[in-house]
Structures are given as structure tokens and as C-alpha cells.
C-alpha positions as CSV (number, residue, x, y, z in Angstrom):
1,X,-136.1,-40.9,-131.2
2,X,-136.4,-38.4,-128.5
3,X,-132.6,-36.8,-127.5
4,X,-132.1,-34.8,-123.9
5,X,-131.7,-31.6,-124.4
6,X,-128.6,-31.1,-121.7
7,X,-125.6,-33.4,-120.7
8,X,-126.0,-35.6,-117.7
9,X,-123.7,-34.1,-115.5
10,X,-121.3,-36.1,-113.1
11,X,-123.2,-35.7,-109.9
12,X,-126.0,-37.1,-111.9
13,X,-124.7,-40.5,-112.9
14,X,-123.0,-41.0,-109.8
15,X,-126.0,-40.6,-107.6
16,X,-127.7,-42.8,-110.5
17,X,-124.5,-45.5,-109.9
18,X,-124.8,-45.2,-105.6
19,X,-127.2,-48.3,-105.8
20,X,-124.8,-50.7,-107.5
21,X,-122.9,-52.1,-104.7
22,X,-122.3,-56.1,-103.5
23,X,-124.1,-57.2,-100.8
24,X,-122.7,-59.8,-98.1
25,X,-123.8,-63.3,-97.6
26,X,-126.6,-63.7,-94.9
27,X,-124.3,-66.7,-93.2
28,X,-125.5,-68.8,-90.2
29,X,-123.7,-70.9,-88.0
30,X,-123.9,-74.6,-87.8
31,X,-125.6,-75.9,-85.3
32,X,-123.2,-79.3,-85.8
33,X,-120.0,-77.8,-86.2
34,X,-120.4,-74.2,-85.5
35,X,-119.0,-72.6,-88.4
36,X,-120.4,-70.5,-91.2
37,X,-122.4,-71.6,-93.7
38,X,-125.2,-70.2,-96.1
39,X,-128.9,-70.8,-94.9
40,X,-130.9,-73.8,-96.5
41,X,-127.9,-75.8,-97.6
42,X,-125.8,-78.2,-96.8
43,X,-122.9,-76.9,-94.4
44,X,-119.9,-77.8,-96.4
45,X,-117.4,-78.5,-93.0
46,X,-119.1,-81.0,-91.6
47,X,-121.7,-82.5,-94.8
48,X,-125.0,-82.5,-92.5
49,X,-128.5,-80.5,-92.6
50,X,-131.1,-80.3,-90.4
51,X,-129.5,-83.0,-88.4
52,X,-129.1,-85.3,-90.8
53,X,-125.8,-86.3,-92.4
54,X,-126.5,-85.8,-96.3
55,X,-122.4,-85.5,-97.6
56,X,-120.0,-87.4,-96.2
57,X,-117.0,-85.3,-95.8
58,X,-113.2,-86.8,-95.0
């Protein structure tokens, strides 16, 4: 098998490693109870989506 022929050197892998980072939640409001919840899912405050009550929540 093929070996390189220098040593990566540290700028190297960190520029490599730059692209690894988390990414934040795309979060929409509710239009029931106005708070946060992830797109296409049940809002987990108030139990309803798309207008219709799915969960009830106590």
C-alpha cells in the first residue's frame, strides 16, 4: 500500500477538521401555543399539529 511521503502537518488536519462542527435545530414556532418546536412534528407543549390535537398533554 501506497505511504505519503511527508507528515501532514498541523495546519493541514485542522483545516481538514474546520468542517466538523454541530449545527442548530431549524425550530418554528407554534402556531397554537407559540413556542418552539421542530418542523413536521408534533409540538410537544401543547400535543397538536396542523390544527389538529394528535397528544393529549396534561
Amino acid at each position: 500500500m501506497a505511504q505519503p511521503k511527508r507528515k501532514t502537518s498541523h495546519a493541514r488536519q485542522a483545516s481538514r477538521r474546520a468542517n466538523w462542527k454541530l449545527t442548530v435545530p431549524g425550530l418554528v414556532e407554534c402556531p397554537q401555543c407559540h413556542k418552539p418546536k421542530l418542523p413536521h412534528r408534533v409540538c410537544p407543549h401543547c400535543g397538536y399539529y396542523r390544527d389538529r390535537e394528535v397528544l393529549e398533554i396534561e
